[in-house]
Residue, then its C-alpha position, 0 to 999 in steps of 0.5 A: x845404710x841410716x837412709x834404709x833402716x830408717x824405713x824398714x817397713x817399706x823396705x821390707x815390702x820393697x824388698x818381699x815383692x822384687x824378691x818374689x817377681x825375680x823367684x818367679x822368674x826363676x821358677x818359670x825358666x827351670x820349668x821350661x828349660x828343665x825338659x830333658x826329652x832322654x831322661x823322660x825317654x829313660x823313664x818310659x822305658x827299661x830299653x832302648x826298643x821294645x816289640x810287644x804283643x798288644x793282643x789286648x788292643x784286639x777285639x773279636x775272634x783273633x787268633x793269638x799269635x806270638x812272637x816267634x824265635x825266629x823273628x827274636x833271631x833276626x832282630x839279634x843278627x842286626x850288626x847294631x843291637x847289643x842284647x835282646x831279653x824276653x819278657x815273659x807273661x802267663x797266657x791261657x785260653x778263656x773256656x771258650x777257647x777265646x784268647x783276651x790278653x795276657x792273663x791266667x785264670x786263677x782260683x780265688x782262695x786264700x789271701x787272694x780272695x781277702x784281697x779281692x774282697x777287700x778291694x771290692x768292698x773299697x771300691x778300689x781294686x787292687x789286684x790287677x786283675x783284666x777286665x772280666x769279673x769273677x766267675x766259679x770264684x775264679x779270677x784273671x789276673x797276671x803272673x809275670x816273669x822277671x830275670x834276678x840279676x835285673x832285679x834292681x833295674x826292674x824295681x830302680x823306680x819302685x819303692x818296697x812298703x812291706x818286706x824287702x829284696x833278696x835277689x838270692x832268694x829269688x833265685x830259688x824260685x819260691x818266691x814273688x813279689x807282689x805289686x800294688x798301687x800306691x796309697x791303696x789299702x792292701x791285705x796281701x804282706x810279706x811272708x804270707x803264703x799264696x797259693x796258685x790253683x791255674x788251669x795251664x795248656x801242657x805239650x797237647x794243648x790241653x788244659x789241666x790244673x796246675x797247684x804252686x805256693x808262693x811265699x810273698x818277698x816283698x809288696x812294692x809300688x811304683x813311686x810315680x803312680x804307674x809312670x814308671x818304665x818297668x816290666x813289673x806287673x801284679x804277681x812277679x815270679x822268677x824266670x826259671x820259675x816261671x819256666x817249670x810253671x808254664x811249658x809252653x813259655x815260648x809262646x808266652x813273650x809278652x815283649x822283647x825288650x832290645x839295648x843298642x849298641x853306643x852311638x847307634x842312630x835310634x831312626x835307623x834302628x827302628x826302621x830296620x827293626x819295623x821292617x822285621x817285624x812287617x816282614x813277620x806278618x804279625x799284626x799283633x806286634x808293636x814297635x815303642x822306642x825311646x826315638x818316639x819319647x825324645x821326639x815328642x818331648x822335643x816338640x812339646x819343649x819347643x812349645x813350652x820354651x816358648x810359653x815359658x819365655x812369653x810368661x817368664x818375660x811378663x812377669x819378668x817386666x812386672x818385676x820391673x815396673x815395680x822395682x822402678x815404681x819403688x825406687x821413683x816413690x822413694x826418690x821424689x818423697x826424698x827431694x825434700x832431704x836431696x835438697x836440704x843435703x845440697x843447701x848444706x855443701x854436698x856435691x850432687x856426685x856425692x848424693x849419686x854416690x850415695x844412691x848407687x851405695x843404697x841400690x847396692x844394699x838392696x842388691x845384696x838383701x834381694x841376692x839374700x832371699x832370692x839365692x835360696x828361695x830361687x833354688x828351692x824353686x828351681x829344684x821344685x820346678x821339674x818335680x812337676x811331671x815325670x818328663x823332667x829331667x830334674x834338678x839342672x845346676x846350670x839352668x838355676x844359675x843361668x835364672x840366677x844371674x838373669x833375674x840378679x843382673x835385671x835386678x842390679x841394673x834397676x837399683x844402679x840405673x833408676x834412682x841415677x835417673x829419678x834423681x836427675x830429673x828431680x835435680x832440674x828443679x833448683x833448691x829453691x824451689x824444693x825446699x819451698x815444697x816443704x812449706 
């Protein structure tokens, strides 16, 4: 212990630089391994299956056509599908009949329009409103249904910046909650009155104005910047609400969402559901399924395993090759002393006992710094993108004992080393370096 204290300064920096190789070490492991392909699956979507209609990706004159209950119908009959939920989201014609996406046109009052003024003026708008620019001081923008009693799925990745839920007095039907981008300015709060002027097909077809107030519940935003699986959107009413507002909601399924039965094998699942689909003759219809996201992410983790591997072993042998240039300085700028010990009385079996003590304090002061640093890495790393699957305890401690045994095996191996080739040159010879 005399031996390190009285070179603090080197043994601080000695110390600092094995520490940092050795956290780096760690941080690169957690951060390929840290990959789970279902977590990320999970966080792309609210179900196992989901058929959407993507008229949106559509350009021209193409009739819409929605999902019907009857292709609804035969997905539900499949022996391995546990539950099916519509998703419900306003859809009109433009004035010209044509169909763009989903979306109503609304007019612009109230806080409505401060909101929309306010976005223009910032140049971030943030209303999401469809591509088309305000005309007769109207606005398409989007009024989607949500079910209460999947309320907190729907919002698990969301956090509340004004108001707060009340899934009872959602129910009522009097209510919306309004999303938002994150970190964008907002004039729309909770309690304020909005008031919906839309233009809606009844029975007939036929267009007529329809008036509705909501009271804003609360304001949200999605915490991960639009990554979130959700079928949030800018106005969200409740389903039953949302029924009464547009008649003809049927043909208002924006997307089914499909949860499986345990143990289902996902492949076989989508085959049998694409070929309903195929079947429907719709080539408005979209099959994403959680299979799509384990797969791609297990390739990309393959790839990144072996990136990470190749980057963890560089600065893994960089660790190395200081830590043994460290002990080898300190070894031949100790023959000197190594000598005068000898010429004293002491064994060289104790000068090996003493290195081997002197490589366990450096163990232990490196294990200092590196257990706690090394889990602030390790729990930082798969925060880097939403395709983590977060903190995982056996892959810290799996880096931990990798970079701590390296680390150990250097301090016990190398000065036994260093010292034995030093050893060569008899006393002698050593002292007279001295003069």
């Amino acid at each position: 212990w005399s031996n390190i204290v009285k070179s603090k300064k080197r043994v601080i920096l000695s110390i600092l630089s094995i520490s940092l190789s050795a956290i780096m070490v760690i941080f690169t492991i957690s951060a390929t391994m840290g990959i789970n392909p279902e977590k990320h699956a999970e966080n792309q979507m609210v179900a196992d299956i989901t058929v959407g209609n993507v008229i949106g990706h559509f350009w021209g004159d193409v009739e819409y056509d929605p999902i019907t209950e009857a292709l609804i119908s035969k997905i539900e009959a499949l022996d391995f599908v546990k539950e099916v939920r519509r998703n419900y989201s306003a859809i009109a014609p433009g004035t010209m009949g044509e169909m763009f996406d989903f979306g109503i046109e609304m007019n612009l009052e109230g806080k409505i329009k401060e909101e929309f003024d306010v976005g223009e003026k910032s140049g971030k708008q943030n209303i999401r409103y469809s591509m088309f620019a305000p005309a007769d001081n109207k606005i398409r923008a989007n009024v989607t249904a949500l079910k209460s009693d999947r309320l907190d799925k729907e919002l698990e990745k969301f956090e509340v910046i004004d108001g707060e839920i009340d899934t009872e007095k959602f129910k009522s039907g009097e209510y919306l909650i309004y999303n938002v981008f994150v970190g964008e300015p907002y004039v729309i709060k909770a309690g304020d009155i909005l008031p919906f002027t839309m233009m809606i097909p009844d029975e007939n077809g036929n267009l007529k104005e329809v008036k509705k107030e909501f009271k804003v519940m609360a304001v949200v935003a999605d915490r991960q910047g639009g990554w979130s699986a959700s079928n949030m959107d800018t106005f969200n009413i409740e389903e039953n609400a949302f029924k009464e507002l547009f008649p003809q909601y049927e043909n208002y399924i924006k997307s089914v969402d499909i949860d499986l039965k345990d143990n289902v094998d996902l492949v076989v699942a989508d085959n049998e559901i694409s070929k309903i689909i195929n079947e429907s003759g719709n080539i408005m219809l979209m099959l994403t399924s959680k299979n799509y996201y384990i797969d791609g992410m297990k390739e990309m983790k393959t790839i990144l395993l072996i990136v990470g591997g190749v980057v963890a072993l560089i600065l893994g042998l960089i660790g190395i090759i200081n830590v043994t240039n460290t002990m080898l300085s300190s070894l031949l700028s100790r023959r000197v002393e190594f000598a005068m010990l000898e010429s004293i009385g002491m064994t060289m079996n104790q000068i090996r006992k003493m290195l081997l003590f002197e490589g366990g304090y450096y163990i232990l002061l490196t294990s200092l710094i590196i257990i706690p640093l090394g889990f602030i890495a390790s729990f930082t790393a798969p925060m880097v993108m939403p395709i983590y699957g977060g903190f995982n305890l056996g892959i810290y401690l799996l880096s931990l004992i990798i970079a701590i045994s390296l680390i150990s095996i250097l301090m016990l191996i190398v000065p036994l080393i260093g010292y034995k080739f030093i050893s060569k040159e008899s006393i002698v010879e050593r002292l007279r370096i001295a003069e």
